[in-house]
N, CA, C and O atoms as a CHARMM CRD file, in Angstrom:
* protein
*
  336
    1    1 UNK  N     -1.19100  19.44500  -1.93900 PROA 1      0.00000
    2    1 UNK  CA    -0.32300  18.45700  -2.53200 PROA 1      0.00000
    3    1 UNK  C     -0.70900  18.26400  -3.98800 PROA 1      0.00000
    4    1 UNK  O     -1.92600  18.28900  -4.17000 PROA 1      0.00000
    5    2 UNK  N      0.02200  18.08100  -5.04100 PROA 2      0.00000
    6    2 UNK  CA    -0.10200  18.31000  -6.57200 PROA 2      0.00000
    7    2 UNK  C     -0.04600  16.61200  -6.27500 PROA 2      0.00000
    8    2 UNK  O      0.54300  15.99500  -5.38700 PROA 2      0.00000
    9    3 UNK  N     -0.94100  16.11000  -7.43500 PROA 3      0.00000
   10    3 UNK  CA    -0.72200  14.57000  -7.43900 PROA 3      0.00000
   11    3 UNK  C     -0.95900  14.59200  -9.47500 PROA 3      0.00000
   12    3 UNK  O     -1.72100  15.32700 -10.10300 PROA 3      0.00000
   13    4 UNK  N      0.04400  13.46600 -10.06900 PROA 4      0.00000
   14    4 UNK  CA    -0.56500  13.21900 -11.18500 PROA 4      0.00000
   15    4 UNK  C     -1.93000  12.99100 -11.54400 PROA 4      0.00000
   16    4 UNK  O     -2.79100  12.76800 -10.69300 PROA 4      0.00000
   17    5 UNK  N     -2.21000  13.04700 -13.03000 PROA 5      0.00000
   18    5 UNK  CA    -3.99500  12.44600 -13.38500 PROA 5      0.00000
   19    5 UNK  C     -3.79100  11.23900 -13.23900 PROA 5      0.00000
   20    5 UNK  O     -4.53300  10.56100 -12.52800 PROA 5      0.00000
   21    6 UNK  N     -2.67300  10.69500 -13.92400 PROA 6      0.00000
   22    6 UNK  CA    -2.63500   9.17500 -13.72200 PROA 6      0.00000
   23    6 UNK  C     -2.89500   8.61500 -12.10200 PROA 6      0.00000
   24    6 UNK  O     -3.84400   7.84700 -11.94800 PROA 6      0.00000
   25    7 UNK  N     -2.28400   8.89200 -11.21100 PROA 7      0.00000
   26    7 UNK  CA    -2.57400   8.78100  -9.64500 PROA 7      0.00000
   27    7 UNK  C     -3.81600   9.10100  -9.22700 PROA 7      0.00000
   28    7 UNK  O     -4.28600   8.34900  -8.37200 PROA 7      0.00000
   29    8 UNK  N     -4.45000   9.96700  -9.57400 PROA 8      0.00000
   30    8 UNK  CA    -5.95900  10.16100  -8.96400 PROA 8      0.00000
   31    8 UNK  C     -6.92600   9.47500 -10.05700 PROA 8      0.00000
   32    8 UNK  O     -8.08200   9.88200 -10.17300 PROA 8      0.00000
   33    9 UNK  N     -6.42100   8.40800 -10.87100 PROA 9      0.00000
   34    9 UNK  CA    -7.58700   7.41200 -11.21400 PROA 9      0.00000
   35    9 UNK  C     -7.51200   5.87700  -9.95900 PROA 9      0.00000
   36    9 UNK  O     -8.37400   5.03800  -9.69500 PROA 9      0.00000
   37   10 UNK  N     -6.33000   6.02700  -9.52300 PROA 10     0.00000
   38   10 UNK  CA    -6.40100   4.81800  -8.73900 PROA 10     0.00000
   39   10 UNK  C     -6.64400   4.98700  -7.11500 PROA 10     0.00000
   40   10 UNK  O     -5.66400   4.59200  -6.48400 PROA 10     0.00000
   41   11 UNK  N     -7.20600   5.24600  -6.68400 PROA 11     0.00000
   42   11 UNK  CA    -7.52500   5.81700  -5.14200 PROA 11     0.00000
   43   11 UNK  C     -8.03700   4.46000  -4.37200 PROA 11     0.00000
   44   11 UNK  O     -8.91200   3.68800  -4.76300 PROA 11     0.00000
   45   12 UNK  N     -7.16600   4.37000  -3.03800 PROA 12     0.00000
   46   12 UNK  CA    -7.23500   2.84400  -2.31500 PROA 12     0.00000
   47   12 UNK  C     -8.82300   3.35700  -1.37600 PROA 12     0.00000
   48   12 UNK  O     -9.01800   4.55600  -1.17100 PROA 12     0.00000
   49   13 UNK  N     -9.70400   2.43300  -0.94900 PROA 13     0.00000
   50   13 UNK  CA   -10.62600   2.87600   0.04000 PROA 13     0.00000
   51   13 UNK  C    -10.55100   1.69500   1.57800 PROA 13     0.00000
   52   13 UNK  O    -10.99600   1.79200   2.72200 PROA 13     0.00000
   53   14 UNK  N     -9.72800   0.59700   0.82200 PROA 14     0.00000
   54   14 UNK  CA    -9.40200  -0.37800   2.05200 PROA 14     0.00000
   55   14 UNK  C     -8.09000  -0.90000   1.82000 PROA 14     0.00000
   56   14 UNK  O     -7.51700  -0.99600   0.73400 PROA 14     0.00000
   57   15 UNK  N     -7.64400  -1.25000   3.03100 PROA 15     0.00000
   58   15 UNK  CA    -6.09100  -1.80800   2.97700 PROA 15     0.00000
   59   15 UNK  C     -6.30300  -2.82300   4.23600 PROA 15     0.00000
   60   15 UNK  O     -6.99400  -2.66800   5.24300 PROA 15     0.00000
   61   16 UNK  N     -5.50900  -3.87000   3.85400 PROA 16     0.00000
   62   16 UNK  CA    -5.33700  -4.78500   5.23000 PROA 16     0.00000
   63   16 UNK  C     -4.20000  -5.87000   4.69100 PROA 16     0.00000
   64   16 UNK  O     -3.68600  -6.19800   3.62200 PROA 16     0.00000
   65   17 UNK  N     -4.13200  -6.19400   5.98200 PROA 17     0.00000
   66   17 UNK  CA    -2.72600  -7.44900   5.36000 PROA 17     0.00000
   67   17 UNK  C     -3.17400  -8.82400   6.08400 PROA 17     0.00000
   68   17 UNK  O     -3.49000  -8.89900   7.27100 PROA 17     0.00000
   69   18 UNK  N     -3.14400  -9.96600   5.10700 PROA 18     0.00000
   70   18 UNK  CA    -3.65100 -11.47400   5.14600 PROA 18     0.00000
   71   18 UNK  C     -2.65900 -12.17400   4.80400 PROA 18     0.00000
   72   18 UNK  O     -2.15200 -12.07100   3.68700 PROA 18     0.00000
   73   19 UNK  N     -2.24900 -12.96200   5.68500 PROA 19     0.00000
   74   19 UNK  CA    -1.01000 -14.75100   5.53100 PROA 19     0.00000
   75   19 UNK  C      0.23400 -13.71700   4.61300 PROA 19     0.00000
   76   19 UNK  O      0.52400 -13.96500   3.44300 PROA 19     0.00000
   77   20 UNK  N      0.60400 -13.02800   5.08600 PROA 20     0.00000
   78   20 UNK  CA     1.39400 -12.41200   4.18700 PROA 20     0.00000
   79   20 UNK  C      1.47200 -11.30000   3.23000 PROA 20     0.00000
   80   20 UNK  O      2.56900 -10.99400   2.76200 PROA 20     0.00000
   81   21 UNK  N      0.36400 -10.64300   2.88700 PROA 21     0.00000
   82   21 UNK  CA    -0.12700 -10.35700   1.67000 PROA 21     0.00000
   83   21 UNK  C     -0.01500  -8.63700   2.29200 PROA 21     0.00000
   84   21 UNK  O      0.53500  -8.33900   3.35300 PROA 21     0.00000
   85   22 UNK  N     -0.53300  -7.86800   1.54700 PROA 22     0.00000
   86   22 UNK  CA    -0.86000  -6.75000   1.33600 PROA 22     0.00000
   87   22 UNK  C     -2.02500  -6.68400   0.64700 PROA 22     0.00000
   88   22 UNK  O     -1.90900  -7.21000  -0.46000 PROA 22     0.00000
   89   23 UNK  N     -3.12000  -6.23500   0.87100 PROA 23     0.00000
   90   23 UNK  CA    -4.17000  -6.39200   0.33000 PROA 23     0.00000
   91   23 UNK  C     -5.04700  -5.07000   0.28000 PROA 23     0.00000
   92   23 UNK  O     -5.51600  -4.42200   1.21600 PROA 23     0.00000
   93   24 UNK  N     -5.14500  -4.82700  -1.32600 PROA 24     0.00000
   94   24 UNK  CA    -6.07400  -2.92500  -1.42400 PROA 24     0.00000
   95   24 UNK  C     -7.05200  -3.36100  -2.11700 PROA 24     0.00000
   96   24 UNK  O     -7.04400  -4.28200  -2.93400 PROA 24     0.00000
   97   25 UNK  N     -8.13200  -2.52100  -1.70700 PROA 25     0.00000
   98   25 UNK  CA    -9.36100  -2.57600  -2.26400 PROA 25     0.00000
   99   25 UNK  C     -9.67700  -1.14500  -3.06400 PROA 25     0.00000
  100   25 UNK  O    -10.16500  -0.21100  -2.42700 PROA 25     0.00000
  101   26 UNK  N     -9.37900  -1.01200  -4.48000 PROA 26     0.00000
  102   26 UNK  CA    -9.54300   0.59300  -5.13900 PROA 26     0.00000
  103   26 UNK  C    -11.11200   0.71700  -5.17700 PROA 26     0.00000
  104   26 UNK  O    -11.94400  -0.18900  -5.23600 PROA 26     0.00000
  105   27 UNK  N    -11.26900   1.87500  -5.13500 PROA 27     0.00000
  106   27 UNK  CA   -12.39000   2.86900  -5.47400 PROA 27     0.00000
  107   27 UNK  C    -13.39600   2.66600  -6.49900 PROA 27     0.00000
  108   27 UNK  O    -14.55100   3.08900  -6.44100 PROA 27     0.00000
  109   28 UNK  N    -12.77800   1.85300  -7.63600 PROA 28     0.00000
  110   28 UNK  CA   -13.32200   0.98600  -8.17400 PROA 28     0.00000
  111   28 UNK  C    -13.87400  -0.42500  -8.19300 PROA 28     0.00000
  112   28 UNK  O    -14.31200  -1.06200  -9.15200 PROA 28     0.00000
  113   29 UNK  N    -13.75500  -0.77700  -6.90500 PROA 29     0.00000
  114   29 UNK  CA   -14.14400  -1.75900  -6.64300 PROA 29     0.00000
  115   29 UNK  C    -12.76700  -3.36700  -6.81700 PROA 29     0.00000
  116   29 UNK  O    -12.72400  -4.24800  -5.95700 PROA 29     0.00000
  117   30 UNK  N    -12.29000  -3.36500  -7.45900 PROA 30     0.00000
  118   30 UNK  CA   -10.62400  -4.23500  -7.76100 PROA 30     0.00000
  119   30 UNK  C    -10.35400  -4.53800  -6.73000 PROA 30     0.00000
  120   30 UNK  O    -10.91500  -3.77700  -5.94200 PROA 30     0.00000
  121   31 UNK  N     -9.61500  -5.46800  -6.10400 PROA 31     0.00000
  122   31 UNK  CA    -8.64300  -5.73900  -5.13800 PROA 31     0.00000
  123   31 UNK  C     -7.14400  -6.46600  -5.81100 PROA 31     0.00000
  124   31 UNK  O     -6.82700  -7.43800  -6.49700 PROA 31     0.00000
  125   32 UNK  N     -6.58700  -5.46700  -5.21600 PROA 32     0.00000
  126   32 UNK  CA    -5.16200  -6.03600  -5.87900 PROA 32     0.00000
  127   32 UNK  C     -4.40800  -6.48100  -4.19600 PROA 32     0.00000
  128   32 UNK  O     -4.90900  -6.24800  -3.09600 PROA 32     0.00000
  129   33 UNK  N     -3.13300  -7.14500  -4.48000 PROA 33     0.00000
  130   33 UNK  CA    -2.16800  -7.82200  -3.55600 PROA 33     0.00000
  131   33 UNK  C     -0.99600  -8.02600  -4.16400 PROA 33     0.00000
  132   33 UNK  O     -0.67800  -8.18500  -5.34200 PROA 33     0.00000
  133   34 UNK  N     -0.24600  -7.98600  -2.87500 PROA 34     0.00000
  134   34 UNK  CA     1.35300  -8.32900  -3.16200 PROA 34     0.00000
  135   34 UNK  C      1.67600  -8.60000  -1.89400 PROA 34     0.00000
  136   34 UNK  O      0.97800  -8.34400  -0.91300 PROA 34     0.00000
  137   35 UNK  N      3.36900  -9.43000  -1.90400 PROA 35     0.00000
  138   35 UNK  CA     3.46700 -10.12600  -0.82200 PROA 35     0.00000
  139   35 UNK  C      4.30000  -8.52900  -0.10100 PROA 35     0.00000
  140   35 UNK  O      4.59100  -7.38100  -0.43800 PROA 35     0.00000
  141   36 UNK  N      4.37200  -9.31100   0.88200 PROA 36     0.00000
  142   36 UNK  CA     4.81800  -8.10800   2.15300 PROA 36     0.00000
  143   36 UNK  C      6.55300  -8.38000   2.19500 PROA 36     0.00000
  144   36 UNK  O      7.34100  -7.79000   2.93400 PROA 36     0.00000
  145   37 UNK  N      6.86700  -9.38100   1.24100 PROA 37     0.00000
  146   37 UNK  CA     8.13300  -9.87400   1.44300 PROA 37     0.00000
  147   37 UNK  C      8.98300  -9.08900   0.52600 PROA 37     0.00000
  148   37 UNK  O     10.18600  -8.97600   0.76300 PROA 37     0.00000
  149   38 UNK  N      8.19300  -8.29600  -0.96600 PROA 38     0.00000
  150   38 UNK  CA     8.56200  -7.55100  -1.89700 PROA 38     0.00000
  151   38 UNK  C      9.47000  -6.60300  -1.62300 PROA 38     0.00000
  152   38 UNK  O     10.36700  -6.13800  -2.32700 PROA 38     0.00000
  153   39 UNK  N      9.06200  -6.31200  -0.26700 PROA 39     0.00000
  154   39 UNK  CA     9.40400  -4.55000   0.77400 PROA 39     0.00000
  155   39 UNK  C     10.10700  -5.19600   2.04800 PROA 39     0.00000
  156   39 UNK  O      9.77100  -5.92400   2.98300 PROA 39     0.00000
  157   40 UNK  N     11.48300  -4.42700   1.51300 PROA 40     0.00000
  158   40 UNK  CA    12.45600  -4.89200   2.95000 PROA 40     0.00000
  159   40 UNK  C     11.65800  -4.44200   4.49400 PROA 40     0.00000
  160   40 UNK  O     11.42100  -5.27500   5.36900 PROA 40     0.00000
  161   41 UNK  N     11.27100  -2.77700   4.62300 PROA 41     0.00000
  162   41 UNK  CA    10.48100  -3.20100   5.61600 PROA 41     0.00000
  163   41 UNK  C      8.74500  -3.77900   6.43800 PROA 41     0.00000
  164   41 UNK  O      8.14700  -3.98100   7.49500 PROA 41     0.00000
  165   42 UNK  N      8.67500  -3.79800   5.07500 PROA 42     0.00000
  166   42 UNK  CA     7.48400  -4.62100   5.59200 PROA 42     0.00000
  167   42 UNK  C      7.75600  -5.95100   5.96400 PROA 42     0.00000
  168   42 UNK  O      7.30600  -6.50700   6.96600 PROA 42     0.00000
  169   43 UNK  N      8.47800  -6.42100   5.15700 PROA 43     0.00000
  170   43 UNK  CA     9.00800  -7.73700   5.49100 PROA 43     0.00000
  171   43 UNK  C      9.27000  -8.33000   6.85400 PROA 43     0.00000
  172   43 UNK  O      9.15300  -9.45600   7.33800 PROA 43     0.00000
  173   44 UNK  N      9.72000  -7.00200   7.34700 PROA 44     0.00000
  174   44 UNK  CA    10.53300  -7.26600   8.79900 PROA 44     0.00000
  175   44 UNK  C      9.73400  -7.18600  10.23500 PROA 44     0.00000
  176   44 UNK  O     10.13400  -7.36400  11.38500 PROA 44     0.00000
  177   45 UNK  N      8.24500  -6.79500   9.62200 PROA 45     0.00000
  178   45 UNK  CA     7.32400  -6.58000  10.49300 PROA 45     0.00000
  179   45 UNK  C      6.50900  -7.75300  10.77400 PROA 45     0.00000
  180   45 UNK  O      6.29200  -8.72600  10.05200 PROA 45     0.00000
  181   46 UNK  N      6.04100  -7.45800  12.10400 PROA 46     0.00000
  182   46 UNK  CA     5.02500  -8.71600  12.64700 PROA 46     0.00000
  183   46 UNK  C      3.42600  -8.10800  12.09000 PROA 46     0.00000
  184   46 UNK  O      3.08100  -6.95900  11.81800 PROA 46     0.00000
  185   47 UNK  N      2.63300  -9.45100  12.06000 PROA 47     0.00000
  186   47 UNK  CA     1.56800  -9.46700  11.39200 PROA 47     0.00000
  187   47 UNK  C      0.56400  -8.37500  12.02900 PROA 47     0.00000
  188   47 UNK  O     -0.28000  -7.91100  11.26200 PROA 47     0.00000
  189   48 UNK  N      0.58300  -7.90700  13.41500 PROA 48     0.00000
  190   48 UNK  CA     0.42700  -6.61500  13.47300 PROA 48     0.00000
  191   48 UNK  C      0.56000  -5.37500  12.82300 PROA 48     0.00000
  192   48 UNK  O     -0.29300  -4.67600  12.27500 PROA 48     0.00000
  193   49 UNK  N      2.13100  -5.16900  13.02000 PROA 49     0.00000
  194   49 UNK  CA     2.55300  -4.24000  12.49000 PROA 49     0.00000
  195   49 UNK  C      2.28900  -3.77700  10.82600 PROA 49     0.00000
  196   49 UNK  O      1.87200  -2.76000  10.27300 PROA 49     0.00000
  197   50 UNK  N      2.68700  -4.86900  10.45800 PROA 50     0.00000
  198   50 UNK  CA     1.82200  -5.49200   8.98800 PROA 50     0.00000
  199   50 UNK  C      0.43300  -4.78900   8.58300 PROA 50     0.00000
  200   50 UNK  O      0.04400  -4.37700   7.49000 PROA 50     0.00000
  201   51 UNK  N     -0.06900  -4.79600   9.62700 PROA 51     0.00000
  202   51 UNK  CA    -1.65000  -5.01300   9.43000 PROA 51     0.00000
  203   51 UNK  C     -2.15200  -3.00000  10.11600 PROA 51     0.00000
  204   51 UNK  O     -3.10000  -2.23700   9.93300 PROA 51     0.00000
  205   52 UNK  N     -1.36500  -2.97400  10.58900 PROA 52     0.00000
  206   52 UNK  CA    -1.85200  -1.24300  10.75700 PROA 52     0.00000
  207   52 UNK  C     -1.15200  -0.57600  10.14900 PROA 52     0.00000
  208   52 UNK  O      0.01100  -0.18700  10.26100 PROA 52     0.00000
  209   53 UNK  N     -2.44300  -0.37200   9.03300 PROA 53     0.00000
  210   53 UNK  CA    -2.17400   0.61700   7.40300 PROA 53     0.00000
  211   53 UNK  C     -2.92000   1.61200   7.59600 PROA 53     0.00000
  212   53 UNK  O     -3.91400   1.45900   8.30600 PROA 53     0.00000
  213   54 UNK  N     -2.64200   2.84000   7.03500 PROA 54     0.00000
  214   54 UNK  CA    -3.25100   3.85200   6.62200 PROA 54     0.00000
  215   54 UNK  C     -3.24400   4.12700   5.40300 PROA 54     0.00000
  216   54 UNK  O     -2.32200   3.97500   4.60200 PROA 54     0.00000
  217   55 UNK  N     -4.59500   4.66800   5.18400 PROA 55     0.00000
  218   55 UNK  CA    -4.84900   5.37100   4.11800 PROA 55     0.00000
  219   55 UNK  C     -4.47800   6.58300   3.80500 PROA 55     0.00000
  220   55 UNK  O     -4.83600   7.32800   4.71800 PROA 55     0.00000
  221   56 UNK  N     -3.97200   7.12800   3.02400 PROA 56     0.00000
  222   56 UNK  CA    -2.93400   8.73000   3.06600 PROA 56     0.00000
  223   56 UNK  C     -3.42900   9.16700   1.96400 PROA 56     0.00000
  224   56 UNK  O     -4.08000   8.36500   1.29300 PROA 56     0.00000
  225   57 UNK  N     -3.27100  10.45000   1.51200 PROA 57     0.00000
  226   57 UNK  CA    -3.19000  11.45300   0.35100 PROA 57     0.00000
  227   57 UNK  C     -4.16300  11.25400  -0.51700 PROA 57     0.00000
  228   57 UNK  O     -3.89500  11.00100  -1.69200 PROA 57     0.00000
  229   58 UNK  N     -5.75200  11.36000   0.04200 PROA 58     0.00000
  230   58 UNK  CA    -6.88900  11.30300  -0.80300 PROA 58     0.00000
  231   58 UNK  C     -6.98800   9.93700  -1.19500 PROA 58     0.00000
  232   58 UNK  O     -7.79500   9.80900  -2.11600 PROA 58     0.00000
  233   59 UNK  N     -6.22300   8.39500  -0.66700 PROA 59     0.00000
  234   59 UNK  CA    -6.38900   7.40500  -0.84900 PROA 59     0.00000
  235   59 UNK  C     -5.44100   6.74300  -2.10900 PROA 59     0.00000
  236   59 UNK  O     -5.43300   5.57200  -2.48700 PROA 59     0.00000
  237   60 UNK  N     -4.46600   8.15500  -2.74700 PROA 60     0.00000
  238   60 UNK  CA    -3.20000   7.58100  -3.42700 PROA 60     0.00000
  239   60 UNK  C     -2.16200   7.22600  -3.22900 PROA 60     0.00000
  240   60 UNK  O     -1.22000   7.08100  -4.00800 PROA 60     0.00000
  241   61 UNK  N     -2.30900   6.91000  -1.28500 PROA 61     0.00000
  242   61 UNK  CA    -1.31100   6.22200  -0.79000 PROA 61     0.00000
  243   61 UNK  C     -1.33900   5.37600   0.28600 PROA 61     0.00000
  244   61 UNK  O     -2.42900   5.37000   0.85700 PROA 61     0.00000
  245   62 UNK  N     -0.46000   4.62600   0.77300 PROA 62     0.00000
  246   62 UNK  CA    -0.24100   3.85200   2.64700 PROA 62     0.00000
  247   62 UNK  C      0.75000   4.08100   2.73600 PROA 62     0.00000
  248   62 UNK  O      1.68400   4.25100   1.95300 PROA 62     0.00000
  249   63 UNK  N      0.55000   4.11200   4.22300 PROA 63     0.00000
  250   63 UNK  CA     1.26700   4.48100   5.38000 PROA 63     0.00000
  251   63 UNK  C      1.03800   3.45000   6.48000 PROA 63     0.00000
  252   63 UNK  O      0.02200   3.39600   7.17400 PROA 63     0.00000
  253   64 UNK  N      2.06600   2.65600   6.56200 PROA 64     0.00000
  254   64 UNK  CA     2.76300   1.83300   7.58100 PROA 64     0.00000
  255   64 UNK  C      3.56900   2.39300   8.98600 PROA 64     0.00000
  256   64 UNK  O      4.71800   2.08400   9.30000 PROA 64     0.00000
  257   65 UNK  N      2.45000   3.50300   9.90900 PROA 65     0.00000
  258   65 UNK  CA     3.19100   4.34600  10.98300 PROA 65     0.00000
  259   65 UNK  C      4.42000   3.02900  12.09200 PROA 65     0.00000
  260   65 UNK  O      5.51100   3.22200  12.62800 PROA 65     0.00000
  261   66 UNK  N      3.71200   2.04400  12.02600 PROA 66     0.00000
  262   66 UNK  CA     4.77500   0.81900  13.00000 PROA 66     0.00000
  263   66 UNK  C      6.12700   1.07000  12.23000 PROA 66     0.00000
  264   66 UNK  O      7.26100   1.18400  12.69300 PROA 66     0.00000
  265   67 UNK  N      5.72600   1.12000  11.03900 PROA 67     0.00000
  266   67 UNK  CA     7.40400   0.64600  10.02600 PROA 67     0.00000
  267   67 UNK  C      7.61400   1.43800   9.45900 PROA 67     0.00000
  268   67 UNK  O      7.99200   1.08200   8.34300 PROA 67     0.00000
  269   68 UNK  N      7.57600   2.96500   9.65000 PROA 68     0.00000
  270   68 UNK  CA     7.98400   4.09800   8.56000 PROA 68     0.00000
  271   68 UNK  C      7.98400   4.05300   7.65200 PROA 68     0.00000
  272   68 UNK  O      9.15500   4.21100   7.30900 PROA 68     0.00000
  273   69 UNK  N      7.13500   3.86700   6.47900 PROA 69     0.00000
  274   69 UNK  CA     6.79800   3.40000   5.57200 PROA 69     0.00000
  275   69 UNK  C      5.60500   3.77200   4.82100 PROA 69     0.00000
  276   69 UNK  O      4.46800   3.86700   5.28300 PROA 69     0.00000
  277   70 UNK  N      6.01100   3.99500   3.49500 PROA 70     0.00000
  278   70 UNK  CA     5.14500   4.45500   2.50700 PROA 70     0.00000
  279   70 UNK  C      5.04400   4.24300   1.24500 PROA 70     0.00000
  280   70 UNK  O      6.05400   4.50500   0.59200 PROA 70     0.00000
  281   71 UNK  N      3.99500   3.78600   0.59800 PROA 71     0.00000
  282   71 UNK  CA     3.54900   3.14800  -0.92300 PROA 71     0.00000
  283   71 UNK  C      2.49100   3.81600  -1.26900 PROA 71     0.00000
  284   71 UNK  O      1.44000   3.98200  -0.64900 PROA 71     0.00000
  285   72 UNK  N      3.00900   4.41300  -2.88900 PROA 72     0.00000
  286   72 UNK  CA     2.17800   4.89700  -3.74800 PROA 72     0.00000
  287   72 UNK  C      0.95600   3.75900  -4.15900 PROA 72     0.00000
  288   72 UNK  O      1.42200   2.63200  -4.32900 PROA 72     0.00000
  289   73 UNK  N     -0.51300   3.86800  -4.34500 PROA 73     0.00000
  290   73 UNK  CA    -1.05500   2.77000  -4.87300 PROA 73     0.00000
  291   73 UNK  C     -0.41200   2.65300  -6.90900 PROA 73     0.00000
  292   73 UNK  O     -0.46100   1.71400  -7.70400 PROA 73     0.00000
  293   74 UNK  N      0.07400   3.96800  -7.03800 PROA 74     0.00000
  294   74 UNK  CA     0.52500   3.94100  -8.76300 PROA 74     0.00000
  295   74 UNK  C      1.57600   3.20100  -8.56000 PROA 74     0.00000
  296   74 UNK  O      1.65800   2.30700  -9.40300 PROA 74     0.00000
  297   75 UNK  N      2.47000   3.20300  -7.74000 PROA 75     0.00000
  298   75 UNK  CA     3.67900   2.53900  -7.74800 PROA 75     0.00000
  299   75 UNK  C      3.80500   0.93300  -7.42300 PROA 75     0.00000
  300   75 UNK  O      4.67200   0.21100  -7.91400 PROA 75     0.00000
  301   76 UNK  N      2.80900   0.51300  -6.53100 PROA 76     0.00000
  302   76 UNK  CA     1.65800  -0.31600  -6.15900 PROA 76     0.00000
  303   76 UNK  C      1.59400  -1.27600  -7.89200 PROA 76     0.00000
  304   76 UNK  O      2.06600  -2.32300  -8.33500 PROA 76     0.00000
  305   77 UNK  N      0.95900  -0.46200  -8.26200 PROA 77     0.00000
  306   77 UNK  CA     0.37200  -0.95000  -9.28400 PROA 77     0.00000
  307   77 UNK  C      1.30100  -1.25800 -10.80400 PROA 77     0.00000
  308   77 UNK  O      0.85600  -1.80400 -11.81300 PROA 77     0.00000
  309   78 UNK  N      2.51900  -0.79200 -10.61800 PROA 78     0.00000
  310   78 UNK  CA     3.61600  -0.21400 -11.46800 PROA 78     0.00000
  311   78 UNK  C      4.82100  -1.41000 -11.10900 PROA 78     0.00000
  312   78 UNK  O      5.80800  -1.60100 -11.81900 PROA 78     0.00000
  313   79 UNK  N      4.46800  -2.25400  -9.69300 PROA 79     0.00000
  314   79 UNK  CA     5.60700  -3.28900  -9.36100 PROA 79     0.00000
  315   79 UNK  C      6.33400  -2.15000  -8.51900 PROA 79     0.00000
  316   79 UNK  O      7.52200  -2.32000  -8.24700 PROA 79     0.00000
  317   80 UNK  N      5.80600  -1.22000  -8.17400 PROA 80     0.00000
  318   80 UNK  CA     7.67300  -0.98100  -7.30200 PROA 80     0.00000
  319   80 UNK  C      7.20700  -0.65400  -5.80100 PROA 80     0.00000
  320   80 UNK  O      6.42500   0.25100  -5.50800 PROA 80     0.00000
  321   81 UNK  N      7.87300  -1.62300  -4.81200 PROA 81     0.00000
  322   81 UNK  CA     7.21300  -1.77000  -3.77200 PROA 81     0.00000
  323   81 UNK  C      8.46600  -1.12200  -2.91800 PROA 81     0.00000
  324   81 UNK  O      9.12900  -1.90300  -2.23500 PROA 81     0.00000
  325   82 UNK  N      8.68100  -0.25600  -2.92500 PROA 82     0.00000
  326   82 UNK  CA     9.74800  -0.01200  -2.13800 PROA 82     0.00000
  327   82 UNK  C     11.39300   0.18000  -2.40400 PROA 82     0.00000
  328   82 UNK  O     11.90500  -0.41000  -3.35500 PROA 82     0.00000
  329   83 UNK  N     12.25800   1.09200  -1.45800 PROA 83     0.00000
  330   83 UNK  CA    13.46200   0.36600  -1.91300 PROA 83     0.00000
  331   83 UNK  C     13.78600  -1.03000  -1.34100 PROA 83     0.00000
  332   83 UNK  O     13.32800  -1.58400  -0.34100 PROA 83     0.00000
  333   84 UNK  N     14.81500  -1.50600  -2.35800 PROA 84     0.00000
  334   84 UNK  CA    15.62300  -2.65200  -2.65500 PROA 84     0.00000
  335   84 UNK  C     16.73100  -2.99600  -0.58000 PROA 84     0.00000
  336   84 UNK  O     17.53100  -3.92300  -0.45300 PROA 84     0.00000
């Protein structure tokens, strides 16, 4: 898989979801968040479903297997959580 340079400076090593949230922990140590409400289907998921994330593509991505679903951490980080 070809990934940008820009993308392989931000690599996730934890993911979990809290009261709503989306919550990554980068490689650098940072924790960033956003609400789960941003993303039509995350939105639509129970705090379970919510909450079983994967880590994907050397850690430049999640994967939401409950909700078919997938976020770049660049895109993540860029505001764009999904389609509309």
């Amino acid at each position: 898989m070809k990934h940008l340079v820009l993308e392989l400076q931000y690599k996730a090593v934890k993911a979990w979801a809290e009261k709503g949230q989306v919550c990554i922990q980068l490689e650098d140590g940072r924790e960033i968040r956003f609400p789960a409400s941003k993303n039509r289907r995350l939105a639509g998921g129970t705090p379970q479903q919510l909450g079983h994330i994967e880590i994907i593509c050397g850690g430049t991505g999640l994967h939401w297997p409950d909700l078919d679903e997938d976020l770049s951490i660049i895109g993540i980080l860029e505001g764009r959580f999904g389609q509309d």
